[in-house]
N, CA, C and O atoms as a MOPAC input file, in Angstrom:
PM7 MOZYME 1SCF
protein

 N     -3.95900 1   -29.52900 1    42.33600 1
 C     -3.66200 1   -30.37300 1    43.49300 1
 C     -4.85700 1   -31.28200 1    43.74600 1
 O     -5.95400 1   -30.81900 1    43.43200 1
 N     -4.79300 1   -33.00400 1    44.47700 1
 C     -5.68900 1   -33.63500 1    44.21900 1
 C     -6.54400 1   -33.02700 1    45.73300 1
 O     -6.02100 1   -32.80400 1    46.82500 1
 N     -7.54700 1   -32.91700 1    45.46300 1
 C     -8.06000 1   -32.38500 1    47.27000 1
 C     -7.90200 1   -33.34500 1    48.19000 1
 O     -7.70900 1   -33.10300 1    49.38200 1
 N     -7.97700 1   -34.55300 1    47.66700 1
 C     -7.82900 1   -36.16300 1    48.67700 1
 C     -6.33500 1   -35.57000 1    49.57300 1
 O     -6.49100 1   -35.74800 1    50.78100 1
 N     -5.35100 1   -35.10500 1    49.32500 1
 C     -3.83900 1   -35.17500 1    49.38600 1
 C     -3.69900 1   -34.12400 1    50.24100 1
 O     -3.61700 1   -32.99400 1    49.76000 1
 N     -3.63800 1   -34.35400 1    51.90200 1
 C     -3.58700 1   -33.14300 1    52.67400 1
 C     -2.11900 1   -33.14800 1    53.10400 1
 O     -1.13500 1   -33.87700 1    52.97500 1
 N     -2.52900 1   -31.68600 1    53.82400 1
 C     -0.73100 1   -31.38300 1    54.37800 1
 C     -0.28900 1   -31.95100 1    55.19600 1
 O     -1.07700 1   -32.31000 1    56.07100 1
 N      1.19900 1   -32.33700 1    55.35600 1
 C      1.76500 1   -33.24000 1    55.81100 1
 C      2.52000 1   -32.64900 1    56.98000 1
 O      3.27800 1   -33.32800 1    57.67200 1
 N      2.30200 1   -31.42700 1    57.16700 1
 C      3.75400 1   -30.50300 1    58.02700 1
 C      2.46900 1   -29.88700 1    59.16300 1
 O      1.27500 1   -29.60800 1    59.04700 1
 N      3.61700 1   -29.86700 1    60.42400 1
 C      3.19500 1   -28.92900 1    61.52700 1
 C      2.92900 1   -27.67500 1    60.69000 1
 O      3.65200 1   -27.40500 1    59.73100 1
 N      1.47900 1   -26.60500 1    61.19600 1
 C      1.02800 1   -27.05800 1    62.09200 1
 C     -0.71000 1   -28.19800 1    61.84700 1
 O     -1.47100 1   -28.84900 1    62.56300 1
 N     -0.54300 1   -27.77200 1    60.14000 1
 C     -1.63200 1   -28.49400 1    59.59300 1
 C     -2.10800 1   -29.75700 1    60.08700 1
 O     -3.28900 1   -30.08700 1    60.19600 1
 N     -0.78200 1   -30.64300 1    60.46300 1
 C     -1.29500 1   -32.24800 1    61.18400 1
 C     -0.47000 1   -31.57300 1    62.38600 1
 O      0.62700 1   -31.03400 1    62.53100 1
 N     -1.50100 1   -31.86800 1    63.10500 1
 C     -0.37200 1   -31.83500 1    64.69500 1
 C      0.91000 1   -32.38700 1    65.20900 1
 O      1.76600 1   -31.93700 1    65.97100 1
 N      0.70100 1   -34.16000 1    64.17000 1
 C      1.81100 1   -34.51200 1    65.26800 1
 C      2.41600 1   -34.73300 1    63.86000 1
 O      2.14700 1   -34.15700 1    62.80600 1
 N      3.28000 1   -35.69000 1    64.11400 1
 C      4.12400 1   -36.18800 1    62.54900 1
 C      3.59900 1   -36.99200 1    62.09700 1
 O      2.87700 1   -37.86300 1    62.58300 1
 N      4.12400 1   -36.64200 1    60.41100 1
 C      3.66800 1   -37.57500 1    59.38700 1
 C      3.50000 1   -39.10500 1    59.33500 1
 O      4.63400 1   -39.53600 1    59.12900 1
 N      2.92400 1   -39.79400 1    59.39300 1
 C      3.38700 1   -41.31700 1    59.64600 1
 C      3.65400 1   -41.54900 1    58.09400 1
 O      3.34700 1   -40.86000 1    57.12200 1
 N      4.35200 1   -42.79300 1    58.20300 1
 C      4.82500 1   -43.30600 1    56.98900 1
 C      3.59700 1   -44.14500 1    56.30000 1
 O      3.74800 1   -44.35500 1    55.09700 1
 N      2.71300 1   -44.51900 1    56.74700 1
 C      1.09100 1   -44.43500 1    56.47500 1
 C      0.92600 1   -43.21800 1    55.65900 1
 O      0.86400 1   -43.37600 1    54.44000 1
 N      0.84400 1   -41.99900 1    56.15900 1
 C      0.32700 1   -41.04600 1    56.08500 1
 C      1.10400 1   -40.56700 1    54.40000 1
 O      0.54600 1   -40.10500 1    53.40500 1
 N      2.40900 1   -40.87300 1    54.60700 1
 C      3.33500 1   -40.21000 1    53.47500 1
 C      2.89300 1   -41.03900 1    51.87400 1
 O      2.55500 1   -40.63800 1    50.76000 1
 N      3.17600 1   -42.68500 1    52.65800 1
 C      2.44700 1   -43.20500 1    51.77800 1
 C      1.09900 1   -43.12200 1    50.20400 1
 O      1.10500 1   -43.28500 1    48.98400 1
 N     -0.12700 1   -42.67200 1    51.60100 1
 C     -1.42200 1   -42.17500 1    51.01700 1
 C     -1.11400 1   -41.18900 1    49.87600 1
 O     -1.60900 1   -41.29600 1    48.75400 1
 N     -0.13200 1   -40.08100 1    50.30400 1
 C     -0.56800 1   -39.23600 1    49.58400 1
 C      0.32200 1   -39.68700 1    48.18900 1
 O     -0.42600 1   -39.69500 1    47.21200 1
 N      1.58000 1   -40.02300 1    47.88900 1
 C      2.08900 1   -40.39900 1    47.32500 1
 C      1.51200 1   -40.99600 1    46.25400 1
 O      1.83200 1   -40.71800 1    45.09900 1
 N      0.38600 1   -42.08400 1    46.65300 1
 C     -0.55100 1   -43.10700 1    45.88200 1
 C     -1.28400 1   -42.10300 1    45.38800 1
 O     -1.09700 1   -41.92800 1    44.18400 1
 N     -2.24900 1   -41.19700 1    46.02400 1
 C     -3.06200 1   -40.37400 1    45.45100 1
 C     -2.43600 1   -39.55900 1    44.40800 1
 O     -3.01100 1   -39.50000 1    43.32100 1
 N     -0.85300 1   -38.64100 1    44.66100 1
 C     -0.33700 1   -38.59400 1    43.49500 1
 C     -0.33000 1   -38.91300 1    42.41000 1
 O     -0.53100 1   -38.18300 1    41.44000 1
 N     -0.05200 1   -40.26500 1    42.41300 1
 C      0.49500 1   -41.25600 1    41.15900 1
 C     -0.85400 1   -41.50300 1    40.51500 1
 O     -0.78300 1   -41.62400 1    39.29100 1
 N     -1.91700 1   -41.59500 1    40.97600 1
 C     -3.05000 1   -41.58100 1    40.68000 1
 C     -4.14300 1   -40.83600 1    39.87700 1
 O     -5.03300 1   -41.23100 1    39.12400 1
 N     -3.68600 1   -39.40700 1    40.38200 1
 C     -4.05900 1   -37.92500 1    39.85000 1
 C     -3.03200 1   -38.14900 1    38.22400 1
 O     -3.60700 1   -38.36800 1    37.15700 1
 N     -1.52100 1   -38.04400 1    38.32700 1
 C     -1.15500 1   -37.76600 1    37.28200 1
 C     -1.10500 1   -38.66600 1    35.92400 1
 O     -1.02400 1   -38.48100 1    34.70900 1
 N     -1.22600 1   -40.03700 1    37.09200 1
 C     -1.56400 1   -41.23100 1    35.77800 1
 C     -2.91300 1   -41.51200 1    35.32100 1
 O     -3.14300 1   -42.35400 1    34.45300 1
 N     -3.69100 1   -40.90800 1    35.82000 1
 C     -5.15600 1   -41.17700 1    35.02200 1
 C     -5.66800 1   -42.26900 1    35.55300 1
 O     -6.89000 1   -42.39300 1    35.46700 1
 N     -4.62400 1   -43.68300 1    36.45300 1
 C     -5.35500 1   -44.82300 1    36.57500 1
 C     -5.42500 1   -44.92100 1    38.24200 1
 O     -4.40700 1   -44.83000 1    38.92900 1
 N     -6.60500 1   -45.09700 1    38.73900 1
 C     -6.97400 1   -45.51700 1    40.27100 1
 C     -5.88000 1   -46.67600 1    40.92100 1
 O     -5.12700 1   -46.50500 1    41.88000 1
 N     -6.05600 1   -48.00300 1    40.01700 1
 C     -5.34500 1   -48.99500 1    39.80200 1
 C     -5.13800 1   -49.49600 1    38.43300 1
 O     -6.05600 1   -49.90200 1    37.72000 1
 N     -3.69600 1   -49.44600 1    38.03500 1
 C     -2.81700 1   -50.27900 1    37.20500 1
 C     -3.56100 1   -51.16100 1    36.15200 1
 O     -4.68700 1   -51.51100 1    36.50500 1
 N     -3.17200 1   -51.55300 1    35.01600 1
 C     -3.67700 1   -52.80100 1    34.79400 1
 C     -2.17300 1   -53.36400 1    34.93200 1
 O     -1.22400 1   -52.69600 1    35.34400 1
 N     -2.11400 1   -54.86400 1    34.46600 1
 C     -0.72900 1   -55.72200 1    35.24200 1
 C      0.10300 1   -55.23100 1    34.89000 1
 O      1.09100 1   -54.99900 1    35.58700 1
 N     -0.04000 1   -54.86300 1    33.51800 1
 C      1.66400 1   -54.50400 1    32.60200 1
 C      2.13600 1   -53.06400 1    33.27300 1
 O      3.29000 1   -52.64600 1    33.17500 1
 N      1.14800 1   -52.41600 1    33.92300 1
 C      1.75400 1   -50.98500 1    34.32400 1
 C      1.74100 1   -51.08400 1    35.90700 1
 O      1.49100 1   -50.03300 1    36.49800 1
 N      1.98800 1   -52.25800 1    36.68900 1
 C      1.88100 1   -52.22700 1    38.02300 1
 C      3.01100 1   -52.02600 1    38.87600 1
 O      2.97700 1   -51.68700 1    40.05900 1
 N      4.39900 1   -52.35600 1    37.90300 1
 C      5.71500 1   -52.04800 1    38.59700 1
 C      5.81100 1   -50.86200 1    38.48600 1
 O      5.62200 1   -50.05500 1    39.39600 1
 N      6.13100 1   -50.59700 1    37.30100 1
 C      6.17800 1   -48.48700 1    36.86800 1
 C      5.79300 1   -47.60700 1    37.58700 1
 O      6.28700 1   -46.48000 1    37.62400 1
 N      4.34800 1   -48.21900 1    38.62300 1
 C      3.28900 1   -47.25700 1    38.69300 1
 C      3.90500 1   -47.72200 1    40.70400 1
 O      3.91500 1   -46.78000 1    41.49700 1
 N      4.31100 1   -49.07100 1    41.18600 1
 C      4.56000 1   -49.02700 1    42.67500 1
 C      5.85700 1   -48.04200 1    42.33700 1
 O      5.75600 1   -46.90500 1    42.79900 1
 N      6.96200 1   -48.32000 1    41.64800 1
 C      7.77200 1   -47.62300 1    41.40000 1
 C      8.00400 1   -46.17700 1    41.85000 1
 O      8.87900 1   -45.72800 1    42.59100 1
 N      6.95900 1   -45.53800 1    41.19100 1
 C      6.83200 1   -44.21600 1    41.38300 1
 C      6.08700 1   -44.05100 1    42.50900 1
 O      6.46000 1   -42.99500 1    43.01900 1
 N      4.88200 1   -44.74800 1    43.42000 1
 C      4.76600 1   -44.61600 1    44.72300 1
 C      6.07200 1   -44.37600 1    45.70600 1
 O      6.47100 1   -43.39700 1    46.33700 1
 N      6.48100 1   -45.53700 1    45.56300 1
 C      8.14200 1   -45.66800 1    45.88400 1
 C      8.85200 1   -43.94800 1    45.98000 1
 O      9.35700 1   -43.47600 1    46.99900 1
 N      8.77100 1   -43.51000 1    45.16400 1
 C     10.15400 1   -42.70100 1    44.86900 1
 C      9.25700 1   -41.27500 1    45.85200 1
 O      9.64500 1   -40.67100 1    46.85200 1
 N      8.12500 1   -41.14500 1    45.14600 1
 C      7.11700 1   -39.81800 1    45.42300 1
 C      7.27500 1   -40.59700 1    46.73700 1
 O      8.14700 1   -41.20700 1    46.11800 1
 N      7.27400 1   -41.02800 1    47.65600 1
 C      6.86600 1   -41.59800 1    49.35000 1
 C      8.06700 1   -41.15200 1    49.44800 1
 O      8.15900 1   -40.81400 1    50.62800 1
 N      9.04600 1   -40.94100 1    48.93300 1
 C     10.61500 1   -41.57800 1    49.42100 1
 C     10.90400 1   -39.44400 1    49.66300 1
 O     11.12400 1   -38.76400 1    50.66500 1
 N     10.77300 1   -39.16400 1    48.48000 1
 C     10.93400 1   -37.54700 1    48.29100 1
 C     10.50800 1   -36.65300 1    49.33800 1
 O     11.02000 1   -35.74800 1    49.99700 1
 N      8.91300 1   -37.47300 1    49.22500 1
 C      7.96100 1   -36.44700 1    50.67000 1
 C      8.41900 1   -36.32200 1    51.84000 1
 O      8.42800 1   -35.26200 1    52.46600 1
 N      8.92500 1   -37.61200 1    52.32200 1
 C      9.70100 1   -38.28600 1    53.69600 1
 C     10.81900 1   -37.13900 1    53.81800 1
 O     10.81500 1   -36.47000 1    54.85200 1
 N     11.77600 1   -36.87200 1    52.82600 1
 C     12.90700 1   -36.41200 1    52.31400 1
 C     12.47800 1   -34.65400 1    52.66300 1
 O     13.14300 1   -33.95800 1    53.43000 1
 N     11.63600 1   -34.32500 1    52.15300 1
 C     11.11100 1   -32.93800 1    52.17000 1
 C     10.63500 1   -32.67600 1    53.25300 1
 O     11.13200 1   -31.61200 1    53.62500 1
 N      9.77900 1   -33.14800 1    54.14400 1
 C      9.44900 1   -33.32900 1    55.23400 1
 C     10.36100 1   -33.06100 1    56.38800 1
 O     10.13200 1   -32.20700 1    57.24500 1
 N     11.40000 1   -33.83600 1    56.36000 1
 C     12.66000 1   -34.08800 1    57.19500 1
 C     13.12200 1   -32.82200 1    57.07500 1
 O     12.92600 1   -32.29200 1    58.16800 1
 N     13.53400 1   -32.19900 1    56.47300 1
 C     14.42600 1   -30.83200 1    55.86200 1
 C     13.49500 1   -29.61300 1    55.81500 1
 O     13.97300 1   -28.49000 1    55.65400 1
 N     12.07200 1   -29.82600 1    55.96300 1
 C     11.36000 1   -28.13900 1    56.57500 1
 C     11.60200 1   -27.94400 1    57.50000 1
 O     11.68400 1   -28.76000 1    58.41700 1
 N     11.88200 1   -26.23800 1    57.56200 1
 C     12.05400 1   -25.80800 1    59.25800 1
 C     10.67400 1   -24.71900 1    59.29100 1
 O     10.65400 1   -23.61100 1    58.75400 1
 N      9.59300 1   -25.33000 1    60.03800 1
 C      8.49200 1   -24.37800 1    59.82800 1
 C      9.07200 1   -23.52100 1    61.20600 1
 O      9.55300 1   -24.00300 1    62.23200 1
 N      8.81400 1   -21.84300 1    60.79900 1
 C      8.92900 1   -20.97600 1    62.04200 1
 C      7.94500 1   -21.13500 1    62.84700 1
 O      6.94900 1   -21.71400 1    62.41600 1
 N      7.96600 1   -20.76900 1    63.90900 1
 C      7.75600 1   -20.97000 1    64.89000 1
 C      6.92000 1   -22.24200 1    65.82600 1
 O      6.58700 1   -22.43800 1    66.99500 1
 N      6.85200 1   -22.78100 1    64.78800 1
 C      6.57800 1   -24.59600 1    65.97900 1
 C      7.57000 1   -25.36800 1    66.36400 1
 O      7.45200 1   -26.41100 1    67.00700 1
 N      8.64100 1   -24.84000 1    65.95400 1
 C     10.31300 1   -25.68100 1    66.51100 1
 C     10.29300 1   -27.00200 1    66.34600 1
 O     11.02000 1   -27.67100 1    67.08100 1
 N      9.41300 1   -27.70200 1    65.29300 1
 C      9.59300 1   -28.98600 1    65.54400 1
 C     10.20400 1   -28.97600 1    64.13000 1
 O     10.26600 1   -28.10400 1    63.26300 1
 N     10.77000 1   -30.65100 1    64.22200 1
 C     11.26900 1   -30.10300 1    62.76500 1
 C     11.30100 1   -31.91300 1    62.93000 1
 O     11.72900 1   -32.40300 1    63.97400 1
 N     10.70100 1   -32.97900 1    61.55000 1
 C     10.39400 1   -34.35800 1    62.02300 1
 C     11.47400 1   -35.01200 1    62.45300 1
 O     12.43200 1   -34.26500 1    62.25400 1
 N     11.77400 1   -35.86400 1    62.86600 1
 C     12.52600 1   -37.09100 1    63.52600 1
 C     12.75600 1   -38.14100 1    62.43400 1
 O     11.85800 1   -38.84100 1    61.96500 1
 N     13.87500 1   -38.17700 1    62.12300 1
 C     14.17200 1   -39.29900 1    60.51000 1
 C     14.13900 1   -40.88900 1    61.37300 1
 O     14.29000 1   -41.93600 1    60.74400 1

């Protein structure tokens, strides 16, 4: 796991994830598994692409935890 890439769920962040927040880690993802910080040109769609999808999933996963006992559960 990249250490940059913190938890996204009550009660680790207090309040909710921002889409900022989902963002970051997403990038740091794509980052860790592709080897590149930033892209060179030819790999810059491929690589927002998969920001894209990994942001899109987390959001997705996020939405659908039910952590016990903090009753919150995020707001889509």
């Amino acid at each position: 796991m990249c250490r940059s890439i913190k938890t996204l769920r009550p009660p680790a962040l207090p309040e909710e994830a921002t889409e900022a927040d989902i963002r970051a880690a997403a990038l740091q993802y794509v980052r860790k598994v592709s080897g590149f910080r930033a892209p060179a040109a030819h790999n810059q769609e491929v690589f927002e692409r998969a920001v894209e999808a990994i942001a899109q999933a987390t959001a997705e996963l996020l939405d659908g935890l039910e952590v016990r006992g903090a009753g919150v559960q995020r707001a889509s």
